[in-house]
N, C-alpha and C positions, 0 to 999 in steps of 0.2 A: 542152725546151719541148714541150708538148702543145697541137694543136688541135682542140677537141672542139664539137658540137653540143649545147648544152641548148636544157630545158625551161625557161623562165622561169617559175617558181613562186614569188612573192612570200609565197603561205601556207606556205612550206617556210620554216624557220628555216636550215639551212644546205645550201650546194651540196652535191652529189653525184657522184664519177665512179665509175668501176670500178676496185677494189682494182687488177687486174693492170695497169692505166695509171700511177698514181699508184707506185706502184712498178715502174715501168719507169723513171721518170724520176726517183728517189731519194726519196720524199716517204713517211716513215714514219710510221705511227701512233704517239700517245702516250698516250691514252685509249679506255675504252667507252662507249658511249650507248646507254640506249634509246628506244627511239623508236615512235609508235603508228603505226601504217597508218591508212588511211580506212577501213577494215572495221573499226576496232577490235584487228587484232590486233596486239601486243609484238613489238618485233624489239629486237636489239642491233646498234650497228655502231662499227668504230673511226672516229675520229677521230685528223686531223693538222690541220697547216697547211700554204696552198697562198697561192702569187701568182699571183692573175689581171690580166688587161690586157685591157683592153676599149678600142677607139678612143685610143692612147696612153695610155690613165689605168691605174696599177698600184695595185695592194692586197694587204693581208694578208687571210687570212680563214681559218675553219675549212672543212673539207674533211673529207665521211661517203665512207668507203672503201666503196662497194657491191661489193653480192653479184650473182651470177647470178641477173635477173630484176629489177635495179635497173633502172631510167632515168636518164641525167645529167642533174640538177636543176640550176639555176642560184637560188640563195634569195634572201632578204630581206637576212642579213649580208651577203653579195654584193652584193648591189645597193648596201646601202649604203655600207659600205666604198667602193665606187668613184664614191660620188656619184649616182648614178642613180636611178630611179624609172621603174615598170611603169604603163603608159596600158593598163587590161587591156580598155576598151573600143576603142581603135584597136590594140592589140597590141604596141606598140614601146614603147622604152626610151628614157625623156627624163633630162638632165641633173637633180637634186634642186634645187630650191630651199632652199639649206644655211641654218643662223641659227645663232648664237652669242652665248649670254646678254653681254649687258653689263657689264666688271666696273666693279667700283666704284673711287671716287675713294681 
């Protein structure tokens, strides 16, 4: 288990730690991504899967292996996976108000 500080980034599509965490704790890559910066520039980075736990609630979710000079991000699949939702004008993390189409008869 890892306990880590993020960024709560709802414009990030997926969290981010640093490779050497994420393999300290056995969590290996299985893909590449690339991904844009806010400058515009191209990066690549791997990709695994990771289980986060947020206030007893667990989830599956993809997890970007950073490099030196990364930030831990906390994203959007994150958030959602676990139910949550970013209030970015008071700053915290509220419960989602979840829905589920209706099947039919």
């Amino acid at each position: 288990m890892l306990e880590e500080e993020f960024l709560v980034d709802s414009g990030a599509t997926y969290s981010l730690v640093p490779a050497s965490q994420l393999k300290k704790i056995g969590i290996k890559p299985h893909r590449k991504q690339e991904f844009t910066l806010a400058d515009g520039t191209k990066v690549t980075r791997e990709i695994g899967d990771a289980i986060f736990e947020f206030q007893g609630v667990r989830a599956a979710t993809p997890i970007v292996f950073g490099v030196k000079g990364d930030e831990p991000l906390f994203g959007a699949f994150s958030l959602e996976a676990l139910g949550l939702v970013l209030d970015p004008f008071q700053r915290k993390i509220h419960p989602a108000k979840l829905f589920l189409a209706k099947a039919r008869a």
